[in-house]
SEVEX-426037 format. One record per residue (C-alpha): residue number from 1; residue in one letter; x, y, z. Coordinates in Angstrom, 2 decimals, decimal comma, always signed. Example, Ala and Ser with C-alpha at 12.3 -4.5 7.8 and 13.67 -1.06 7.14 Angstrom:
// residues 2
  num  residuo       c1       c2       c3
    1        a   +12,30    -4,50    +7,80
    2        s   +13,67    -1,06    +7,14
// end
This chain:
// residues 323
  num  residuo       c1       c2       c3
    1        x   +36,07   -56,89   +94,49
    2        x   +33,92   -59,64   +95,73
    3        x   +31,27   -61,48   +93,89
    4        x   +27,89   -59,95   +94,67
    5        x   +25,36   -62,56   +95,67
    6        x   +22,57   -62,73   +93,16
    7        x   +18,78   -61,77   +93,63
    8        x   +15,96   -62,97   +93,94
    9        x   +12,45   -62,92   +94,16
   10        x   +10,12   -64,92   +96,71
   11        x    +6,29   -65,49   +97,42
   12        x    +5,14   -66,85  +100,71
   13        x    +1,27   -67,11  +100,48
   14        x    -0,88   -66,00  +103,43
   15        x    +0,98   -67,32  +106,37
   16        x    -0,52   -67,08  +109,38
   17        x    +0,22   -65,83  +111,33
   18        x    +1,65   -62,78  +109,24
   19        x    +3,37   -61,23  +112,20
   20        x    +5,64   -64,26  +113,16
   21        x    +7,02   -63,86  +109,29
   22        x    +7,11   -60,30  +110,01
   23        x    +9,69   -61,12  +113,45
   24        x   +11,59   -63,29  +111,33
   25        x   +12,29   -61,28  +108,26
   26        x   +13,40   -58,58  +110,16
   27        x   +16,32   -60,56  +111,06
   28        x   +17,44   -62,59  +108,14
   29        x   +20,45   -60,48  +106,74
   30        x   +19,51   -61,62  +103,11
   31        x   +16,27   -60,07  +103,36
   32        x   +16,97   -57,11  +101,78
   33        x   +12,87   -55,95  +102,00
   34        x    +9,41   -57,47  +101,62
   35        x    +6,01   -55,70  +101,82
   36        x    +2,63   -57,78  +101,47
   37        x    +0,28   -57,85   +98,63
   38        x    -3,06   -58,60  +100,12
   39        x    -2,72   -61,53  +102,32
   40        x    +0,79   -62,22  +100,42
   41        x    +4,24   -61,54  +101,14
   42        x    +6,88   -60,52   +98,83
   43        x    +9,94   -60,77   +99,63
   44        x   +13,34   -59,27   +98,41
   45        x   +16,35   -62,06   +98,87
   46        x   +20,07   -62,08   +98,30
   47        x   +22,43   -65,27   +99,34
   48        x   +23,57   -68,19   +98,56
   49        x   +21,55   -71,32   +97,61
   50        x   +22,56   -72,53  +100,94
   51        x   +21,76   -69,52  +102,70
   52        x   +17,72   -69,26  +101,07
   53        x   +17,95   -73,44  +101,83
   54        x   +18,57   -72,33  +106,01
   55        x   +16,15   -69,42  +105,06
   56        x   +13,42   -71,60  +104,22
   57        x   +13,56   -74,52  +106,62
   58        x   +14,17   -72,01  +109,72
   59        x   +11,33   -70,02  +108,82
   60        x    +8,11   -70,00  +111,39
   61        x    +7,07   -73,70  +111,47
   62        x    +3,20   -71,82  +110,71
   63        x    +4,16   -70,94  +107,65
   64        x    +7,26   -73,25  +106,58
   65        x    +6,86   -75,88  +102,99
   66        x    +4,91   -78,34  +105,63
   67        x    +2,04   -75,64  +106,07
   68        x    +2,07   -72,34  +103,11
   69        x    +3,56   -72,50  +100,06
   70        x    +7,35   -70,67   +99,56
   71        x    +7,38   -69,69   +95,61
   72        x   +11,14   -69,03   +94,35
   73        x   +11,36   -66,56   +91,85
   74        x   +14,28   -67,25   +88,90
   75        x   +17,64   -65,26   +89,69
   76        x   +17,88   -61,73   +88,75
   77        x   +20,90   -61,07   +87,44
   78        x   +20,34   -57,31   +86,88
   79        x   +17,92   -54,34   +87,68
   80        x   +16,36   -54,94   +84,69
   81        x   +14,52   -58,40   +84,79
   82        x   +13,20   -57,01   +88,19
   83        x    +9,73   -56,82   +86,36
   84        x    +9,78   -59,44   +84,69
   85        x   +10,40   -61,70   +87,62
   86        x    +7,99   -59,63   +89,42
   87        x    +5,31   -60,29   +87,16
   88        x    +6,30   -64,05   +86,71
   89        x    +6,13   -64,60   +90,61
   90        x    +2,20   -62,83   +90,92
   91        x    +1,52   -65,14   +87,65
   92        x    +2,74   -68,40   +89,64
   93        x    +1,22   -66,92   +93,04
   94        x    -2,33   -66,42   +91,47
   95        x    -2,06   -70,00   +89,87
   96        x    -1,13   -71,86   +92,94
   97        x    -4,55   -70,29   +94,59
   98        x    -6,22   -71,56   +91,34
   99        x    -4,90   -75,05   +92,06
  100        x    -5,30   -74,59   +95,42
  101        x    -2,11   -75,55   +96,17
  102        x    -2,02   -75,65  +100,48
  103        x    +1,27   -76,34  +101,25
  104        x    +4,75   -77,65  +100,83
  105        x    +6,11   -75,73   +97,81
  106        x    +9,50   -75,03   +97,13
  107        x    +9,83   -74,18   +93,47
  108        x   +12,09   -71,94   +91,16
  109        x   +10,06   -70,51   +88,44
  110        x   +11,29   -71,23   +84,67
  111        x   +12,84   -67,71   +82,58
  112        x    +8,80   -68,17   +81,41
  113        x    +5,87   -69,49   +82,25
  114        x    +4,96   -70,57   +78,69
  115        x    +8,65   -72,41   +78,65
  116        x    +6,98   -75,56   +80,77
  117        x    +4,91   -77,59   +78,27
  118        x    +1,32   -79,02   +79,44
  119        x    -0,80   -80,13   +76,70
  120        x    -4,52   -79,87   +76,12
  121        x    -6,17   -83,15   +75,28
  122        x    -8,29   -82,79   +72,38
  123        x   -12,18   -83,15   +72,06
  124        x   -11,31   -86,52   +70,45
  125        x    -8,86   -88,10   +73,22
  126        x   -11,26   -86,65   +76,45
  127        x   -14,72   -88,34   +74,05
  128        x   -12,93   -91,71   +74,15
  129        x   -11,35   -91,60   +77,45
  130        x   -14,89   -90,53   +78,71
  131        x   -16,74   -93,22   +76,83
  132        x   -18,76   -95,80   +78,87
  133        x   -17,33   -94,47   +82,19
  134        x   -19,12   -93,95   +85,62
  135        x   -19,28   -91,42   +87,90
  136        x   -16,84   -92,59   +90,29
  137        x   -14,39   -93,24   +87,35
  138        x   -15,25   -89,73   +86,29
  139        x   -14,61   -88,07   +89,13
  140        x   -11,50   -90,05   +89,62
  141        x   -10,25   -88,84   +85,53
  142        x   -11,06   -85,13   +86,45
  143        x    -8,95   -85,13   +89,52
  144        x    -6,54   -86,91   +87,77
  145        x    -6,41   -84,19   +85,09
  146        x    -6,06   -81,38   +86,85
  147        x    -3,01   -82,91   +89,40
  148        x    -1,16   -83,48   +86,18
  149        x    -1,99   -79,75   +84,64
  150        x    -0,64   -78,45   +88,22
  151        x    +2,06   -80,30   +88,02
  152        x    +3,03   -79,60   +84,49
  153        x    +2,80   -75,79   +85,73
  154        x    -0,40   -75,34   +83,21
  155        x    -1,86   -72,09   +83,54
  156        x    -5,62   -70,93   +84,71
  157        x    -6,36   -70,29   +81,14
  158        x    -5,49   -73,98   +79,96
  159        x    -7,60   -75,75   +83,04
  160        x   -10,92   -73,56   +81,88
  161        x   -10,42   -74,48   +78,21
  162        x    -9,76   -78,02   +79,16
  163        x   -13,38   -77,98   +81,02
  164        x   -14,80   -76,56   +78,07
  165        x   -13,94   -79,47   +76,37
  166        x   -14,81   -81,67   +78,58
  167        x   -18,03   -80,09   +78,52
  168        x   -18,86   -79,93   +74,74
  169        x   -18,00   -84,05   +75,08
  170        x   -20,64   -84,55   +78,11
  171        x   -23,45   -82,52   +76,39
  172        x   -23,09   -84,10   +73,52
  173        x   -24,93   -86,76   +75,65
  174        x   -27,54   -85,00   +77,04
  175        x   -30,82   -84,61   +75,27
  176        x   -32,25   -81,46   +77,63
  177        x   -29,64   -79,28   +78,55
  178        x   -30,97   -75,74   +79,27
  179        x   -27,89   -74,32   +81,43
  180        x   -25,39   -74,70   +78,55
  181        x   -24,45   -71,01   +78,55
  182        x   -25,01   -70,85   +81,91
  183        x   -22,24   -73,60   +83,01
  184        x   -20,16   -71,85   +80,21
  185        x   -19,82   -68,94   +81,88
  186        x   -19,54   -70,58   +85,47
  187        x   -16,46   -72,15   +83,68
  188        x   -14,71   -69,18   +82,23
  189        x   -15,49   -67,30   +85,84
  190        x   -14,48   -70,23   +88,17
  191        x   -12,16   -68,81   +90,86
  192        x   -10,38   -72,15   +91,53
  193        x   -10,53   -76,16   +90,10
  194        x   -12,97   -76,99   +92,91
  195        x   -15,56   -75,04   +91,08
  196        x   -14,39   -76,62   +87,66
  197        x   -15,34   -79,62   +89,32
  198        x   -18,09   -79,33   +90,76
  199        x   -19,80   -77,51   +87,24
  200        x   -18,66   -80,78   +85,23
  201        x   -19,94   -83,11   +87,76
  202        x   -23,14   -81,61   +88,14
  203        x   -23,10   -81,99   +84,28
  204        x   -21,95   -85,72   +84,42
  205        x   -24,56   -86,63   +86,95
  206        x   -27,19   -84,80   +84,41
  207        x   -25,70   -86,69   +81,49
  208        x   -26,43   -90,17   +83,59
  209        x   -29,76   -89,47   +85,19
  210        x   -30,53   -89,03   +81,63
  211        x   -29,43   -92,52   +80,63
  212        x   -27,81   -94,17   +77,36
  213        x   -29,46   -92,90   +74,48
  214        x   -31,40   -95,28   +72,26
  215        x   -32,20   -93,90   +69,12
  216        x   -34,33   -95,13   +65,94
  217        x   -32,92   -96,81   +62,86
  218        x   -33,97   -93,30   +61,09
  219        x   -32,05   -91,11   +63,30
  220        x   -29,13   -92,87   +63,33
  221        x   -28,84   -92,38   +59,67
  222        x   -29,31   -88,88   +60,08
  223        x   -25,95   -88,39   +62,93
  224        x   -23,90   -90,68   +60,59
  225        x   -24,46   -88,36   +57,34
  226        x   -23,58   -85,48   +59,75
  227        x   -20,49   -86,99   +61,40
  228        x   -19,21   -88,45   +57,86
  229        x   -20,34   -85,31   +55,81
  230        x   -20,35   -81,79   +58,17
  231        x   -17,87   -80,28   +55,73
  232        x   -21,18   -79,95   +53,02
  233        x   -23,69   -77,69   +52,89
  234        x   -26,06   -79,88   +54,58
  235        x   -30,17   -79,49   +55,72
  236        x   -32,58   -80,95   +56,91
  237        x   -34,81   -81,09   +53,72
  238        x   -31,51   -82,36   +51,53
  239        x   -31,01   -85,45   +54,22
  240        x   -35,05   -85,84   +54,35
  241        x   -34,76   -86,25   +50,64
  242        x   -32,15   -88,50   +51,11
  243        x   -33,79   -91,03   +53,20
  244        x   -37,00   -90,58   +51,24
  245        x   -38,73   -89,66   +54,34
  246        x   -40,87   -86,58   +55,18
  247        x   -38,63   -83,48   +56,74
  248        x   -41,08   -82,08   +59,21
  249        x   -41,52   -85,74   +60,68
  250        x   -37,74   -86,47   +60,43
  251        x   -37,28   -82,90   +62,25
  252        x   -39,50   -83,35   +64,96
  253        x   -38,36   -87,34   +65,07
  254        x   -35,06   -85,89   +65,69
  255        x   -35,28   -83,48   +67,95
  256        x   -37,44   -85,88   +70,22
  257        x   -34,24   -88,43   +69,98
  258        x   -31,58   -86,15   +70,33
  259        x   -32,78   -82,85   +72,48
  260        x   -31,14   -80,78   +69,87
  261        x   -32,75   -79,47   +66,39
  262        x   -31,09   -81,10   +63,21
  263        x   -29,10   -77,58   +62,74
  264        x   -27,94   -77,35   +66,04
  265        x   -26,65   -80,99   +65,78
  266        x   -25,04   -79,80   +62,94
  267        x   -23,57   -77,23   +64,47
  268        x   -22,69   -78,75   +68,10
  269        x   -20,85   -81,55   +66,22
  270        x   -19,07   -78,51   +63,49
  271        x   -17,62   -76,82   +66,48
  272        x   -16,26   -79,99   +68,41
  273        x   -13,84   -80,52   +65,42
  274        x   -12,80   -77,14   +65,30
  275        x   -12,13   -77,89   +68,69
  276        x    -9,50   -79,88   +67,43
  277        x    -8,69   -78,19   +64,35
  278        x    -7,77   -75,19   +66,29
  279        x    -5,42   -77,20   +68,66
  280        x    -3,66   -79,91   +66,15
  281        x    -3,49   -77,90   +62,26
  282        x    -1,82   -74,17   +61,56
  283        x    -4,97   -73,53   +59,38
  284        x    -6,54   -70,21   +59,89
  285        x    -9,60   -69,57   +61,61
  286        x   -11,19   -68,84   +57,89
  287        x    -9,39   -71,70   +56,40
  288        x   -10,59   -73,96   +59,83
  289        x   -14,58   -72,20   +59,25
  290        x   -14,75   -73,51   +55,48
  291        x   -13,01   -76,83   +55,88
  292        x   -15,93   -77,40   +59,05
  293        x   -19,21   -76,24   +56,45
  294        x   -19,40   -72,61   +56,60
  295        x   -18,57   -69,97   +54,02
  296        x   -18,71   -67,20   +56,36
  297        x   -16,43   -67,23   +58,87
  298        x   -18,28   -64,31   +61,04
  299        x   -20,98   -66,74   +61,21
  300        x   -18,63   -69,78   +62,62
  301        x   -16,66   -67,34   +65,06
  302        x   -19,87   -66,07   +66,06
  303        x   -21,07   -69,99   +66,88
  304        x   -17,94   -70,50   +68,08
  305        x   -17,90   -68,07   +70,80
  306        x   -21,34   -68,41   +72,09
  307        x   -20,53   -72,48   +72,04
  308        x   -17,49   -72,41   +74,26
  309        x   -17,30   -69,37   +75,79
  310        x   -13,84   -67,99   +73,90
  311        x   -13,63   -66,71   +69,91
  312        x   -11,32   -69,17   +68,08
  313        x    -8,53   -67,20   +67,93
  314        x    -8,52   -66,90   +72,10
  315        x    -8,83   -70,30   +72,16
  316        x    -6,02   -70,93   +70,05
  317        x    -3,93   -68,04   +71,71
  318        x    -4,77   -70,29   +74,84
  319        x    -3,20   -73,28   +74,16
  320        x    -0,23   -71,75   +72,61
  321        x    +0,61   -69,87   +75,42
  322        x    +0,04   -72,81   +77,98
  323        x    +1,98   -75,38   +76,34
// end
């Protein structure tokens, strides 16, 4: 009996035009069927690697690996992973539109998507690589960034959560920032990385019309007993009592430095290193809330959420699943 030639799976995105794809399909004997999802075809292929190798570079010259994307599902080896590899290939197709991924592709999908490790820099590594940097050099970093998460096969998920922190770093900067929640959402409702982009460079160009900040020997004081002691139960009168001065003057003194309210300092700079927490420790999220300064962890998911867009467990479940 001879050895049947194993299945496969593959993805040519919008080629165009459709109907030359169409003519040739029709008379590739290893096409075994295709049909079109939207502007997609999927097709249904059964050969040799040197048969899908002819396939490919014979194919329409409109829609060959110099103009749209080819996507090559994993083997199926019986009826059963049809799904699975089904699923896998409308995973990878949706991601190469979020990347925006033209051309040129010719790419076997892992068993998993999750198997092909991309790592999300933490709110510490993007705060120093971002520190004392231009916009030019930012723009340049971002780019940068994202190449390497497409190339690492990083999913959506893991490019929003990435701008998230790369947002909590650049309004940490700013001292008027109104469209926080705003941008937030923009973020987790971004169709594809040019409108990642273009939300954290509007932010970066905010962050330098603003300018460096300059701030009083007083206040000072007061973001070094939060950075050194956030795990306490501090406030504003406790810290005003500690620096013998007045808390309504130290309040308003602050909040004219900084943009942000002592509490909302406080709580800005409790989040960032959950941030971290969440990404580098296997504490739980209640375990996470206390060792950051609160006692109620409804409170800190609560904070948490409206902060970056995601609860902390979806942000964890995030980065787990994309690396």
């Amino acid at each position: 009996m001879p050895h049947q030639q194993p299945f496969a799976l593959l993805g040519v995105l919008n080629p165009l035009p459709p109907k030359d794809l169409v003519n040739y399909l029709r008379v590739i004997k290893a096409v075994k069927g295709f049909y079109t999802e939207r502007e997609d075809f999927i097709i249904v292929f059964q050969g040799t690697t040197d048969q899908l190798n002819i396939f490919i570079n014979e194919a329409p010259h409109q829609i060959g690996v110099a103009h749209r994307p080819f996507l090559i599902g994993a083997p199926i080896k019986n009826v059963g992973q049809l799904r699975t590899r089904y699923i896998q290939l409308r995973r990878e197709i949706a991601r190469q539109y979020f990347f925006e991924t033209a051309s040129g592709l010719r790419m076997m999908l892992p068993d998993t998507q999750e198997s092909v490790s991309s790592t999300l820099p933490s709110y510490s590594e993007v705060k120093k690589a971002l520190d004392g940097i231009d916009l030019t050099g930012f723009s340049i970093w971002l780019t940068h960034q994202f190449d390497a998460m497409k190339q690492a096969n990083a999913s959506d998920l893991l490019a929003r959560q990435f701008a998230l922190v790369v947002l909590l770093v650049l309004s940490d900067r700013l001292t008027k920032f109104d469209d926080k929640a705003a941008i937030i959402a923009a973020i987790n409702h971004a169709k594809d990385v040019s409108d990642l982009k273009g939300q954290l460079q509007w932010v970066a160009e905010l962050a330098t019309e603003q300018g460096t900040q300059q701030f009083s020997r007083n206040v000072l004081a007061m973001r070094q007993i939060i950075k050194k002691r956030y795990p306490e139960q501090l406030s504003l009168a406790a810290v005003a009592s500690e620096l013998h001065l007045n808390a309504v003057y130290l309040g308003q003194l602050f909040k004219q430095e900084v943009g942000r309210s002592f509490a909302q300092f406080l709580n800005d700079y409790r989040v960032d290193v959950a941030v971290d927490l969440l990404r580098d420790s296997d504490l739980d999220i209640g375990q996470i809330a206390e060792a950051v300064g609160y006692q109620n962890s409804s409170y800190f998911y609560k904070l948490f959420k409206k902060q970056t867009g995601m609860s902390p467990g979806d942000y964890r479940k995030a980065g787990v699943l994309s690396s």
